[in-house]
C-alpha positions as CSV (number, residue, x, y, z in Angstrom):
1,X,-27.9,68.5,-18.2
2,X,-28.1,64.7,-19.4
3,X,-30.7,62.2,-19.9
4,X,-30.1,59.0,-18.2
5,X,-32.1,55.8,-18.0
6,X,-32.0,54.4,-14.7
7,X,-32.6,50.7,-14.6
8,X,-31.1,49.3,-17.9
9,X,-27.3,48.4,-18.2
10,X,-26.9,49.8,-22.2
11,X,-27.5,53.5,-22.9
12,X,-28.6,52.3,-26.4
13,X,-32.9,52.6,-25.8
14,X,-32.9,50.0,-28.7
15,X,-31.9,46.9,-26.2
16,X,-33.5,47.7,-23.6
17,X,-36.7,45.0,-23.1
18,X,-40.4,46.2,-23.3
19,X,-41.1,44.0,-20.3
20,X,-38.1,46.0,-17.6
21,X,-38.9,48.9,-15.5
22,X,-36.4,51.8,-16.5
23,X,-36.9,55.5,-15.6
24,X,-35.7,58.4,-18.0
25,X,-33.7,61.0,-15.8
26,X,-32.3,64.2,-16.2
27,X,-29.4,65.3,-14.1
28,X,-26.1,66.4,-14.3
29,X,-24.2,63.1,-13.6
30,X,-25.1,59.4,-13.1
31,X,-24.3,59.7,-9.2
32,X,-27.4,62.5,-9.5
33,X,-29.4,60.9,-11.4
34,X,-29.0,57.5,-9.1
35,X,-30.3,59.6,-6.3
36,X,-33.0,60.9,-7.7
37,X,-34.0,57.3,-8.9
38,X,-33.7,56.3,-5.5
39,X,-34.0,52.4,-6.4
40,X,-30.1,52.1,-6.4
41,X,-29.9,50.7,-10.2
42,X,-27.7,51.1,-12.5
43,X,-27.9,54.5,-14.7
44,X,-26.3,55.0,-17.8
45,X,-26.3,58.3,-20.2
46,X,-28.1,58.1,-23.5
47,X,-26.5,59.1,-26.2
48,X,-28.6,62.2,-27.8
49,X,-26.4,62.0,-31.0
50,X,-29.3,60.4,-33.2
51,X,-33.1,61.1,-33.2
52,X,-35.0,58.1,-31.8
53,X,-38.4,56.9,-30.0
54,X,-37.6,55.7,-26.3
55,X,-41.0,55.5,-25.7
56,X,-44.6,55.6,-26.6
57,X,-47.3,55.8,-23.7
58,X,-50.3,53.5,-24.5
59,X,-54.0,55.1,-24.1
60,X,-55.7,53.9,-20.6
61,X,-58.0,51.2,-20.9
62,X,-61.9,52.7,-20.4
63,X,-65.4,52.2,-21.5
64,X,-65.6,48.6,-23.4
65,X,-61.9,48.0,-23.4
66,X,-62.1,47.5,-19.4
């Protein structure tokens, strides 16, 4: 299996914009991981040579931050 990002054009997670909508896939092959994306973007494979942060979920605003 592969991760893919479905939605950006580069498989390096350091261009891809903070503002895009991009889903992290695994599959076997881009054609599979296209499918399951459903959105027909582009996917490309990331490369899982070096150790890096693709994302970081944010809390939910609640309570006083609403």
């Amino acid at each position: 299996m592969k991760l893919f990002v479905a939605g950006e054009d580069s498989p390096n997670p350091d261009n891809w914009s903070k503002w895009s909508e991009w889903s992290l896939i695994i599959a076997q092959t881009a054609e599979e991981a296209s499918r399951l994306d459903g959105l027909n973007r582009p996917c490309v494979e990331v490369s899982m040579e070096k150790a890096t942060v693709i994302v970081t979920m944010q809390e939910p605003a609640w309570g006083s931050d609403l």
